[in-house]
N, C-alpha and C positions, 0 to 999 in steps of 0.2 A: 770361481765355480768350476766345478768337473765336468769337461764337455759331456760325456759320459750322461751324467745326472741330468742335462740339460737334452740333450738326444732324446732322452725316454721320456721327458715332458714334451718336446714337439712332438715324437711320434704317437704319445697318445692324447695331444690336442687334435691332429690332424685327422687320427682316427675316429674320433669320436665328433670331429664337425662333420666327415661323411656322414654319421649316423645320424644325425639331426633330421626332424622331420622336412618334409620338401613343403617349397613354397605354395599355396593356392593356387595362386597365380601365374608363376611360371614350376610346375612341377617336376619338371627335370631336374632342378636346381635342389638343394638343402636353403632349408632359411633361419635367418636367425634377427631376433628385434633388439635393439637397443635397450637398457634396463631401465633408463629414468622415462624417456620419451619415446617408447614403445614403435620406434621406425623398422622396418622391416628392411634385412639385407639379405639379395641372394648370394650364395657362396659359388662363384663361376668355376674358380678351380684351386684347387688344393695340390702343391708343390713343396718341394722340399725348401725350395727358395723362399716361399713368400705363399702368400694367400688373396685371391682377388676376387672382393665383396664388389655388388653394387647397388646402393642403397636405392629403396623404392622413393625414396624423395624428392632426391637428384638424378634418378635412372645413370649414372656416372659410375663406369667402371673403376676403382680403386684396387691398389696391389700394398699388398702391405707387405713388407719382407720380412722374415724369421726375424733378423735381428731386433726391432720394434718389441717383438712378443717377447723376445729373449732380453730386450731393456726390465720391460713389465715384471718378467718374471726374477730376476736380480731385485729390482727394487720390493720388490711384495717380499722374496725371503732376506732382503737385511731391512727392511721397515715393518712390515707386517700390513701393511696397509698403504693403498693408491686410491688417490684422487680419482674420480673422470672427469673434472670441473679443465676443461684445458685451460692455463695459466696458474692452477691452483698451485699452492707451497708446495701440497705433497706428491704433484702428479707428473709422472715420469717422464712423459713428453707428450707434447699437447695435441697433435697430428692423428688425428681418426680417434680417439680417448674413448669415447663412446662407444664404438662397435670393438675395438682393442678388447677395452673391457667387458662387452658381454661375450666373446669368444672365450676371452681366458673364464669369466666364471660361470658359463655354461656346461664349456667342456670339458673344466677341470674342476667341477660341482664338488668332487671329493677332496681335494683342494682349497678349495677357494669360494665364499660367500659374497654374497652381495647385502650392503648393507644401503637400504632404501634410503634412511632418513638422513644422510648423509652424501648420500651418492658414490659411495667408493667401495671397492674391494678387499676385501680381509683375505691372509691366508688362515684360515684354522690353525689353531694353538696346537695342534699335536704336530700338524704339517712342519711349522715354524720351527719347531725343535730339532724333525727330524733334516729340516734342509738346510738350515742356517750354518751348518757344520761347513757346507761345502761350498758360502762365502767367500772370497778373498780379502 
């Protein structure tokens, strides 16, 4: 993949998780729920390194690093579709899967679908075409 191409997808995840409504709860924060099991995460801080969620269930800070999102996003354009089942055949790595996944199809909604009945992520078919090029 083209660092390049992959740059322009973190920076406009990153952007667009700032824009995300804030929590009730703690309102300084942006929040965002998990897609099957509707858990609420606050977004504590948004880096170029990493992202550090902490989920309302666990009140437990979690850091997740770019390259996680950057596994995610590799595997959605050479398969077209992620698991969030962690251990599933098709799921890219099984470490936070669940908030992984409602980051990437929140904020890359132009991108990326959520498909309920199955619990996993699609890239959109036009997406696919136009990203797959820039696979290795």
């Amino acid at each position: 993949m083209l660092r390049s191409e992959w740059q322009s997808i973190w920076n406009e995840l990153r952007n667009n998780l700032n824009n995300l409504p804030r929590c009730p709860d703690h309102p300084e924060y942006p929040c965002i729920e998990t897609l099957s099991m509707s858990i609420k995460n606050d977004i504590l801080e948004i880096k170029d390194s990493g992202i550090t969620v902490r989920s309302h269930r666990t009140n437990k800070p979690d850091f997740i690093e770019t390259k996680r999102f950057q596994t995610w996003w590799v595997h959605l354009v050479t398969h077209g579709v992620a698991s969030l089942k962690p251990g599933s055949e098709n799921n890219p790595h099984p470490w936070r899967s669940c908030i992984v996944g409602a980051i990437l199809a929140k904020c890359l909604d132009k991108y990326i679908e959520y498909i309920a009945a199955t619990n996993e992520i699609k890239l959109k078919k036009e997406v696919m075409d136009k990203f797959s090029v820039f696979v290795q």
